[in-house]
C-alpha positions in Angstrom: 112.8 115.3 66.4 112.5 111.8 67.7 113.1 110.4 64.9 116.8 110.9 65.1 117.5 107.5 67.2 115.3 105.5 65.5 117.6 102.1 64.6 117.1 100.5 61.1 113.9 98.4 60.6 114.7 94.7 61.6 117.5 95.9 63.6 119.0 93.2 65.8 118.8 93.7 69.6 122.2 92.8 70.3 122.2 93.5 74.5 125.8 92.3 75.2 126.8 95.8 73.5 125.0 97.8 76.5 126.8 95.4 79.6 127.4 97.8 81.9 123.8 99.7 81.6 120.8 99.6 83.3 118.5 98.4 80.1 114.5 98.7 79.7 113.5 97.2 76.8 109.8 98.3 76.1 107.9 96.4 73.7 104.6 98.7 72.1 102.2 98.7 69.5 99.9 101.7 67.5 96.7 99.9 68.4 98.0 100.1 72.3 96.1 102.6 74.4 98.5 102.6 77.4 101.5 102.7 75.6 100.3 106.4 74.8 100.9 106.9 78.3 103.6 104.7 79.4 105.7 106.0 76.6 106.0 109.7 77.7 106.9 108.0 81.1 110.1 106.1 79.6 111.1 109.7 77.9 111.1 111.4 81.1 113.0 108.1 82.9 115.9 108.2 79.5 116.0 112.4 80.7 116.3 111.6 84.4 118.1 108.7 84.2 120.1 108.5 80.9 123.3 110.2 81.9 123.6 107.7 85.2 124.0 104.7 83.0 119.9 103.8 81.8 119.6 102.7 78.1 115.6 102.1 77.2 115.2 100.1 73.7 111.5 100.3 72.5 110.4 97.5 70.1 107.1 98.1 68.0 105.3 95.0 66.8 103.6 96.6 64.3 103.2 94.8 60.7 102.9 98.0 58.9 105.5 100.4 59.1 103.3 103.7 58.0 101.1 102.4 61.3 104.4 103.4 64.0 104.8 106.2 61.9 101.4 107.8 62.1 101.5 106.7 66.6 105.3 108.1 66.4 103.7 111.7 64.8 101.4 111.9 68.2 103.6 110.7 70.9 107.3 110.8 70.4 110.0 108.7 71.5 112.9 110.0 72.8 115.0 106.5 72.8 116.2 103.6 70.1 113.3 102.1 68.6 113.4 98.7 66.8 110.9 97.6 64.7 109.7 94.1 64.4 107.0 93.6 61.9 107.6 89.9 61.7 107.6 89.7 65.8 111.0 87.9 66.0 112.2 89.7 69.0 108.8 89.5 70.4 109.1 85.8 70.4 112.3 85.8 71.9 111.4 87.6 74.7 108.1 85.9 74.9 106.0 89.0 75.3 102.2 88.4 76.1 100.7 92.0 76.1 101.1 95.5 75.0 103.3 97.0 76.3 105.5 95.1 78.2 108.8 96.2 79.5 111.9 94.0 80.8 114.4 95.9 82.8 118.0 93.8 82.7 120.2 95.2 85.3 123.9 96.4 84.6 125.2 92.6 84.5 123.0 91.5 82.0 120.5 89.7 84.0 116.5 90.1 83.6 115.2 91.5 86.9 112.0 92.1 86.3 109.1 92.0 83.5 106.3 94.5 83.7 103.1 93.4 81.7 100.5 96.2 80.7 100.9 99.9 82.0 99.7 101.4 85.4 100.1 105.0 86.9 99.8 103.7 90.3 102.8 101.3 89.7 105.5 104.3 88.2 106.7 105.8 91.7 107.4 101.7 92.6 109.1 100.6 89.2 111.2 104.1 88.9 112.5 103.6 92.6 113.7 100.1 91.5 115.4 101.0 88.4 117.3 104.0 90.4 118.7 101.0 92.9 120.0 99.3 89.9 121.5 102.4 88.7 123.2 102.7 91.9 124.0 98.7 92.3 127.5 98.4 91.6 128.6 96.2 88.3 130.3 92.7 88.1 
């Protein structure tokens, strides 16, 4: 079950830990339609992608715990999950929308920030992550 990776609520997202990795850190609510989709999309990237050196962090928003529960039961997450019921990582990262991902290449440095989910933009995103995989660390 998913479940099994699923850090401790208000865990901290400590990124130095994962220098080295390819991170996407995904930021999703229950309430958020195209997280139902773009979530099964970051499973099959962690599947693809996981054992080349990509690390995806998902952080719900959620104020009620049972609510990422019930959205966990119908669409699984194969990756860590934080949860942030106060929103203090979202406010670090200054996230805007639902979902929005930030993909920090293997030296530690943002690269890009996706805002909101889009099945025309997956082929595009996925071929930039894989050149990060490849891009050698410093």
């Amino acid at each position: 079950m998913a479940h099994s990776n699923v850090a401790p609520a208000n865990g901290p997202l400590d990124l130095s830990r994962l220098h080295g990795q390819v991170v996407v850190v995904d930021f999703w609510a229950s309430w958020c339609k195209p997280c139902r989709q773009s979530i099964p999309w970051l499973n099959e990237l962690k599947a693809r992608y996981g054992a080349s050196g990509l690390t995806i962090i998902g952080v719900n928003v959620d104020a009620e715990r049972r609510d990422a529960d019930r959205f966990l039961r119908d669409v699984p997450i194969d990756f860590e999950v934080l949860f942030d019921p106060q929103g203090n990582i979202a406010r670090q990262f200054k996230v805007k929308a639902m979902p929005t991902s930030y993909v920090i290449d293997r030296n530690g440095k943002l690269v890009a920030t996706h805002l909101g989910f889009r099945d025309a933009k997956k082929a595009e995103t996925e071929a930039a992550i894989k050149a990060l995989l490849d891009a050698p660390v410093h």
